[in-house]
N, C-alpha and C positions, 0 to 999 in steps of 0.2 A: 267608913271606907267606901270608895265610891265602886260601882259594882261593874260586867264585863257592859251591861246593856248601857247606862250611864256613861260610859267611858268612852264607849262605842257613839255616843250621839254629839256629846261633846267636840270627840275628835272631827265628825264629818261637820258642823256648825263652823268647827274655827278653820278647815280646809276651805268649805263654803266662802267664807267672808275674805278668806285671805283669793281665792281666785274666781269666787262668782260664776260658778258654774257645777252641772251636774258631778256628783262624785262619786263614782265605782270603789265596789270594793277590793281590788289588786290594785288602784288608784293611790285608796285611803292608807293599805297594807305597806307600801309605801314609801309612802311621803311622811310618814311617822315610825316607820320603821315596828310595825303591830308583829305583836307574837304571834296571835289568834291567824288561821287561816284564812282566804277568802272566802270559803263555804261558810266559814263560821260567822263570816263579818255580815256575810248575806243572809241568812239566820235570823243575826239581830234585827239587820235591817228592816225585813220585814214586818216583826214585831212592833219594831219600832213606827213601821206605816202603819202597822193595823190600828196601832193607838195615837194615830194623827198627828205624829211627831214629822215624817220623815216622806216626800212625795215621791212618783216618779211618773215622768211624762209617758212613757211604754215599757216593753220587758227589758227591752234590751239598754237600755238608757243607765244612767247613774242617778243615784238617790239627791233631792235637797231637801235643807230643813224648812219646815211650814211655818208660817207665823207665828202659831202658837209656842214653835219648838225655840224658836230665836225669843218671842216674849218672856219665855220661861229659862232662858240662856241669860240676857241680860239682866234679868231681875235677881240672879244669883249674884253675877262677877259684877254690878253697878252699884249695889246696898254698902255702900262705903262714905262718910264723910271727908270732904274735901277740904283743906287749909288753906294755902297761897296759892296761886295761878298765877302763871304770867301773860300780859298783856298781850306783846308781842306773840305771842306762841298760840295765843290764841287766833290772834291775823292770820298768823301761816297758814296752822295746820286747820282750821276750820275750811278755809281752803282747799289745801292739800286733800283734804278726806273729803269734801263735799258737805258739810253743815252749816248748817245756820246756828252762831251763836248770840243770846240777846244778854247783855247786861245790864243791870240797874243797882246803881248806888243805894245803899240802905241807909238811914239817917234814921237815929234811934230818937225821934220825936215822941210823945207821950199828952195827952191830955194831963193839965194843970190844974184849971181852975175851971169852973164855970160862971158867968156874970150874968146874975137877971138885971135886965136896967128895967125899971120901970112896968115890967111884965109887958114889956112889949119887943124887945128883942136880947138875945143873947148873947155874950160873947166867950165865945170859947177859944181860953189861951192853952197852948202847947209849948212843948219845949223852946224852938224857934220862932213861933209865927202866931197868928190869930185870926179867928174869921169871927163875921159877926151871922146870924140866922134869925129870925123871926120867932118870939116866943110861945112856948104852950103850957101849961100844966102836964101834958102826956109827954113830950119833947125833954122838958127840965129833969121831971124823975125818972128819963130813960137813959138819960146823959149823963146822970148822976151816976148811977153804977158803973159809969163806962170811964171814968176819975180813971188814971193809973195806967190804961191799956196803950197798947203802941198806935200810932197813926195807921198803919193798916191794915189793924184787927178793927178798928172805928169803920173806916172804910168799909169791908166785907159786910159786918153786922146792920151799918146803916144802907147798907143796900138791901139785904134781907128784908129786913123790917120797915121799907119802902121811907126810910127820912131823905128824902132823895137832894133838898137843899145840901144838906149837909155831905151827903155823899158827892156829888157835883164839886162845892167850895173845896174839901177836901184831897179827891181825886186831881181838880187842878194842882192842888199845890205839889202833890205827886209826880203830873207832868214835867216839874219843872227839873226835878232831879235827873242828876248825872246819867245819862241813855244810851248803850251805844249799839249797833249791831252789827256783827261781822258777817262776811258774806253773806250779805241782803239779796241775790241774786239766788243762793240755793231756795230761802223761803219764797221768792215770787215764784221759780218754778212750780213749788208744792200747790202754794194758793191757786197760780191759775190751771193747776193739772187735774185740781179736785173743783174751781169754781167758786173758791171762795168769796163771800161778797162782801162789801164796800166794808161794812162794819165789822166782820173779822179781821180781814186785812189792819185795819187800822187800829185793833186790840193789841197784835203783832208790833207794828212800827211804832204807835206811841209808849209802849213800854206798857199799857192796863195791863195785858196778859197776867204779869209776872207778880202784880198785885193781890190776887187771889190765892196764888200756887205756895203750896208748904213744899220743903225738900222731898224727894221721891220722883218715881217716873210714872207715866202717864201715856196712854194707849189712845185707843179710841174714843175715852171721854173726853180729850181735847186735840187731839190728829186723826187722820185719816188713818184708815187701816196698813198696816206694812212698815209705818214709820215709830215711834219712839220719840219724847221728850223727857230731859233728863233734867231736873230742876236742883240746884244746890245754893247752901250760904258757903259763901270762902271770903277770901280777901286777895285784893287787887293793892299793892303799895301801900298796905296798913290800913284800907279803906274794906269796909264791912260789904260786898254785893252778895246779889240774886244772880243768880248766871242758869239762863236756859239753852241746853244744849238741842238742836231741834234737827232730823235726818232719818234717811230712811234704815230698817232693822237691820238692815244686813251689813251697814258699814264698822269698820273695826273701834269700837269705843273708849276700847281697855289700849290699844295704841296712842287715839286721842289726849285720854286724860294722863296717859305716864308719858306723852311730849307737853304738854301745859302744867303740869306741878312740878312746883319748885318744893326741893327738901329742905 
């Protein structure tokens, strides 16, 4: 059961996001219609600054929630798997809300076979396609193990492990897949607000980003501070994508995603 301080912090997050601005407690009291007094909301609130949930710019001002309080807000209400999405809705409301959406078609390709010709070059068939690479003794028995795995678990590992032909022949083939981004305009603001350079940007617009990321969200090991990336598999018209949702903490998410899913 969620308790008065929990309840208390919740409420000021989801006034926060809904009006973007400081929020008093006769404000909060309210606008939700709170049993607890103002004395008492101020109480919490404090508590709640002392433990660096909850800021305020002077005395007289209204409380907002701090990064950390919205990082620990979305990581509750976003831990959900996603089905169908629709396209269009995605157009709108990414829009509408100010985000950046990135989609990439999934194609469940797989390593087949491996072919030493000659001990001097390999070819390695997958489910649709085939590249050819340059043979090794260390190369063939590492490929070997790698029999069965998807095309983008190949990808990630042979970059680890510096097989960098491989990774390149591969990743192209990656490129080629179905890409789309929806308001590309929110992520140019981000990039040039933080200075991002040539080759992140272009991580972003060719779709690599999305090749590395497992489902989950993602902070400041791959955004700037403040902002949020939301990573999921669903499906697009029976097709299988990666869909990154990319914006800053404080926009409504749980809005977003119940106008984009279809039941």
């Amino acid at each position: 059961m969620i308790d008065k301080k929990e309840f208390l912090l919740h409420s000021i997050i989801k006034a926060y996001i809904e009006h973007l601005e400081p929020i008093g407690s006769t404000q909060l009291k309210s606008m939700y219609d709170i049993a607890y007094s103002p004395a008492t909301i101020r109480g919490y609130f404090k508590k709640l600054g002392d433990e660096g949930f909850l800021a305020q710019e002077h005395v007289s001002s209204g409380r907002t929630p701090t990064t950390e309080a919205l990082k620990l807000y979305w990581s509750n209400k976003l831990n959900f798997k996603l089905d169908f999405v629709d396209r269009r809705a995605i157009e709108y409301f990414s829009k509408d809300l100010g985000v950046a959406v990135f989609v990439q078609e999934q194609k469940s390709d797989v390593l087949k076979d491996i072919l030493n010709v000659e001990n001097r070059y390999m070819i390695l068939e997958f489910s649709t396609f085939a590249i050819t690479v340059k043979y090794s003794d260390a190369l063939y028995r590492f490929l070997s193990d790698m029999q069965g795995l998807e095309l983008v678990h190949i990808v990630n590992i042979s970059k680890q492990v510096g097989a960098y032909e491989i990774y390149e022949k591969v990743s192209q083939h990656l490129q080629n897949k179905n890409f789309h981004i929806y308001n590309t305009k929110e992520f140019f603001s981000l990039a040039l607000k933080y200075n991002y350079d040539e080759n992140s940007i272009n991580a972003f617009l060719k779709g690599n980003i999305l090749d590395s990321l497992e489902e989950g969200l993602y902070f400041e090991d791959l955004i700037p501070e403040g902002y949020i990336a939301i990573c999921h598999n669903c499906k697009i018209e029976n097709k299988e994508i990666k869909m990154l949702v990319v914006g800053e903490l404080s926009k409504d998410y749980e809005y977003f995603y119940n106008k984009i899913s279809m039941v």
